[in-house]
C-alpha positions in Angstrom: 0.7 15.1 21.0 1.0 11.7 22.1 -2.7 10.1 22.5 -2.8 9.0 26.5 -5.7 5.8 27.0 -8.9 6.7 25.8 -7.9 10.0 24.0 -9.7 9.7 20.4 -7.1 9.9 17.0 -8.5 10.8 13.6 -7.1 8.1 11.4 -7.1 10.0 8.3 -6.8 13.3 9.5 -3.8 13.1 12.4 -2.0 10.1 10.3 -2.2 9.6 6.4 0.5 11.3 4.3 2.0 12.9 8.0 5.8 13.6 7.6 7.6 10.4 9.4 10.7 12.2 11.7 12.9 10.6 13.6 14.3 11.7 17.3 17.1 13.5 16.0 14.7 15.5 13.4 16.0 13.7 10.0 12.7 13.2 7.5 12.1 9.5 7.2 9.1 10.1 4.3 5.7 10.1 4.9 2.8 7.7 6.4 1.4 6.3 3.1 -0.8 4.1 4.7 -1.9 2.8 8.1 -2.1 -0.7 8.7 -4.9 -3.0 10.3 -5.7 -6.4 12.2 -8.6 -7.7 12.7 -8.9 -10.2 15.9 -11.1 -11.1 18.3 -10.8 -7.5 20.3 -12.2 -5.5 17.2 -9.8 -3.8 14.5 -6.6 -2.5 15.9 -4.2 -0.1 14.3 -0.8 -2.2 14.3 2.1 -0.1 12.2 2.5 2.2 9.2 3.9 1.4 6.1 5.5 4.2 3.8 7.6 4.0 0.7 6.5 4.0 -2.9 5.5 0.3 -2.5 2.6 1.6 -0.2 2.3 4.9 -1.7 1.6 3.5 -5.2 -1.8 1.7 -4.9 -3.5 4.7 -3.4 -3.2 6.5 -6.9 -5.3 5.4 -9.3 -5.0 4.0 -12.9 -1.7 4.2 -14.5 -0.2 6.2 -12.4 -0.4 4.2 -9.6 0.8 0.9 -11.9 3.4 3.1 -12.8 5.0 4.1 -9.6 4.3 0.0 -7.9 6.3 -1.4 -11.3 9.3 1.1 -10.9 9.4 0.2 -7.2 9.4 -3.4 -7.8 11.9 -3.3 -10.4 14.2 -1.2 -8.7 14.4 -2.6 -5.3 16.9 -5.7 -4.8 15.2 -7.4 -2.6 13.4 -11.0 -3.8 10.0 -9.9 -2.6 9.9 -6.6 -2.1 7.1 -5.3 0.2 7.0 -1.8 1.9 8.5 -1.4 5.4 6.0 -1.0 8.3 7.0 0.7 11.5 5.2 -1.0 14.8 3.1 1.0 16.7 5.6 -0.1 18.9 7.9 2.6 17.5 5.8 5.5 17.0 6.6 8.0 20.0 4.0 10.5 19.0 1.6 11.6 17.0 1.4 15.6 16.1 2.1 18.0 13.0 4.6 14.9 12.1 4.9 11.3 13.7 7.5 11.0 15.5 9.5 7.7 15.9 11.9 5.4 17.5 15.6 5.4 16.7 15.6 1.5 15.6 13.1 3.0 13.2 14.5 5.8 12.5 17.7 3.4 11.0 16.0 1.7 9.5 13.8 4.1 7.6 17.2 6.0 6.5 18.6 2.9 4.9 15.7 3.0 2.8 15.7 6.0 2.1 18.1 5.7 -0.9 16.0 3.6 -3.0 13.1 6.0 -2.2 14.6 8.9 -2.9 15.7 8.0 -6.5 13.0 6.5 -6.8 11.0 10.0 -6.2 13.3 12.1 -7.8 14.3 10.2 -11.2 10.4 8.0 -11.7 7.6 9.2 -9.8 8.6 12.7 -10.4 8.5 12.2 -13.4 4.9 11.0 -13.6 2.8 13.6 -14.6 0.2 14.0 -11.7 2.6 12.5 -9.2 4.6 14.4 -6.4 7.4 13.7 -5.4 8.3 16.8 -3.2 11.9 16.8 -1.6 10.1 17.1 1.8 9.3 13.6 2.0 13.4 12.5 2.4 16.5 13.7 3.1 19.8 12.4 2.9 21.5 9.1 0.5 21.9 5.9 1.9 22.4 2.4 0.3 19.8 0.2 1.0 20.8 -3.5 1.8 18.9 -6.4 0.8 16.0 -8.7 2.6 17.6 -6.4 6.0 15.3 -5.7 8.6 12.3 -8.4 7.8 10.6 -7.8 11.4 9.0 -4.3 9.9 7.7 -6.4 7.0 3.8 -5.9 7.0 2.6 -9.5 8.6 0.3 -11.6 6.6 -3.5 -11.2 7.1 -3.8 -6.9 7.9 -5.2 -4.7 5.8 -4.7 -1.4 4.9 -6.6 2.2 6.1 -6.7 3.2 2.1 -9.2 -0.1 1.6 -11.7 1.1 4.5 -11.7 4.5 3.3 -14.0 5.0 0.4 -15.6 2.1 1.3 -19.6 1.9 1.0 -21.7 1.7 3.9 -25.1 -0.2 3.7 -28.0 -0.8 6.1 -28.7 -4.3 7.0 -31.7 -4.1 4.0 -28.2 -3.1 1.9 -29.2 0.3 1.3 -26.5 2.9 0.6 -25.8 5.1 3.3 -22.8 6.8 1.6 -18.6 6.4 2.0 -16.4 5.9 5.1 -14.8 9.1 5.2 -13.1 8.8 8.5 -11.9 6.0 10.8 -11.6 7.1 14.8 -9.6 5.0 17.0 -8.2 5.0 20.6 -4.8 4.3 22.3 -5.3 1.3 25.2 -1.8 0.2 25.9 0.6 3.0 26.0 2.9 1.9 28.8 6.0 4.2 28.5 7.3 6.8 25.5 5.9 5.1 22.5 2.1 5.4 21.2 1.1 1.2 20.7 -1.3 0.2 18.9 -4.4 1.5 18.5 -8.1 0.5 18.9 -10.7 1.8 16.1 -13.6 2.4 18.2 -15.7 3.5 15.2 -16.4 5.1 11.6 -17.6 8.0 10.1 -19.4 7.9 6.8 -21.7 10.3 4.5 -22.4 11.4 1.2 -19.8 13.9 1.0 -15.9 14.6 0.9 -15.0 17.9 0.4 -13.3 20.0 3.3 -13.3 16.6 5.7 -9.4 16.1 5.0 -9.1 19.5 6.5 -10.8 18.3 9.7 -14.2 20.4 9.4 -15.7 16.9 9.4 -14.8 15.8 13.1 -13.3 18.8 14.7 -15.2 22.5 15.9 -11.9 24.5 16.0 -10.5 24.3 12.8 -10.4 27.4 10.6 -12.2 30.4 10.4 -15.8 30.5 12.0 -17.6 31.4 8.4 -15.2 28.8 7.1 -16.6 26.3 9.9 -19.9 26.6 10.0 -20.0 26.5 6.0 -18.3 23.0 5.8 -20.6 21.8 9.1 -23.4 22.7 7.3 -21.9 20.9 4.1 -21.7 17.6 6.0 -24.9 17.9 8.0 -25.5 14.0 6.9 -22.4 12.9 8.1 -22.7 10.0 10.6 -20.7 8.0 13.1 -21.6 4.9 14.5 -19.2 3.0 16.8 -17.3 0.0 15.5 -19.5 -2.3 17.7 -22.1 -1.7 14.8 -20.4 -2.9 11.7 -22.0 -6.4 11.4 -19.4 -7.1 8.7 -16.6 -5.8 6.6 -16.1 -6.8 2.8 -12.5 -5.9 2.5 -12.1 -7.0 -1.1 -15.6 -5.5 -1.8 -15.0 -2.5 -0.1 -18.2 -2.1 1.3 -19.3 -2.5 5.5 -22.7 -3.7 6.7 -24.3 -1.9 9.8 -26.2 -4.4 12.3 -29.2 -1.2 12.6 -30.5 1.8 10.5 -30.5 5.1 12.2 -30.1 5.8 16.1 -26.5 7.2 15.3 -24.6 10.8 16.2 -23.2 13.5 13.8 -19.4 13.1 14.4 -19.3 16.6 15.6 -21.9 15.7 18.4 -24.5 18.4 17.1 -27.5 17.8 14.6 -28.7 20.0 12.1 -26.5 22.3 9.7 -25.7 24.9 11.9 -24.8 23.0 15.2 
């Protein structure tokens, strides 16, 4: 499914830990993290990073320390920093993301490193996966190649706004962003380009939103569905127009109002 203009995409849902494939079919890893600009637009979705490197600080404590120190130690490169793939080069988004055949290289000349990495550290972690899935194929990866897919200076990452609190403008808690919605605005031939968050959705609770219950009324069974709808009747999304401001390093957003705002499945009340 490749999002046309307009068409809304589930952030977390449609792109976090998605299989990374390339035209010919070859597994590339997987999306370990989505990353974001802020300008004078809104927030846009700008690439997707994936390695160890990005996979790391989304686990927590040691384990994650573990898997960023072998990565660093490992990797020849002066300043190593995971390879993001421009929305540029994403051709669709579906079971999998598909992308470009630059990337594609690219991604498989890594994918040395980050399968030895996977198979002889992080597998070794107890609590860690490291599933052969996520790579296939040897390559050798050469040095400081390919700086363009750097992530820039100055974007953040999906993983920071997810989990974040959410606070009226009095700074009451309103609960966790669980979700982050955004829209495509510039596809102009095969690939996706960036991406345009056109809003959040938080609430008090996690559990069955990873599955999609949270934002979409076909998934799974209908017992199932209505269950997990009722679960997250005090889920909310407001549109990204409405975040007053975003504490990144806080990990907390401020709302401009207090109520006024739809449950992400368009329906009020448990049993929709």
């Amino acid at each position: 499914m490749t999002p046309g203009r307009g068409r809304a995409v589930d952030l977390v849902l449609r792109l976090m830990d998605h299989q990374l494939v390339g035209p010919s079919g070859a597994l590339l890893g997987n999306v370990d993290d989505v990353v974001l600009r802020e300008d004078r637009s809104g927030l846009l979705v700008v690439g997707l990073v994936t390695g160890p490197g990005a996979l790391g600080p989304r686990q927590p404590g040691l384990l994650g320390r573990s898997i960023v120190a072998a990565w660093r130690r490992l990797d020849p490169r002066e300043r190593p920093r995971p390879l993001m793939v421009p929305m540029s080069h994403v051709r669709d988004i579906g079971s999998a993301v598909t992308v470009s055949d630059h990337a594609e290289r690219v991604l498989h000349e890594a994918a040395g490193l980050e399968q030895w990495l996977r198979q002889h550290v992080i597998g070794r972690i107890p609590g860690a996966k490291a599933g052969d899935d996520r790579l296939a194929g040897t390559a050798t990866y050469a040095p400081d190649a390919h700086e363009e897919l750097d992530r820039p200076e100055g974007t953040r990452l999906l993983s920071t706004l997810v989990g974040a609190g959410v606070v009226d403008p009095g700074r009451t808690s309103m609960g966790t962003v669980c979700e982050v919605r955004a829209e495509a605005f510039e596809q102009s031939g095969p690939e996706v380009g960036r991406l345009r968050v056109t809003g959040v959705v938080f609430g008090p609770r996690t559990l069955g939103g990873e599955l999609g219950y949270r934002t979409l009324t076909d998934q799974g069974s209908w017992p199932l569905a209505r269950g997990f709808r009722w679960w997250h009747r005090d889920d909310h999304e407001v549109p990204w127009g409405q975040v007053d401001a975003v504490d990144w390093e806080g990990r907390r957003l401020v709302l401009r109002g207090h109520g006024g705002w739809r449950h992400p499945l368009g329906v009020s009340g448990a049993g929709g």
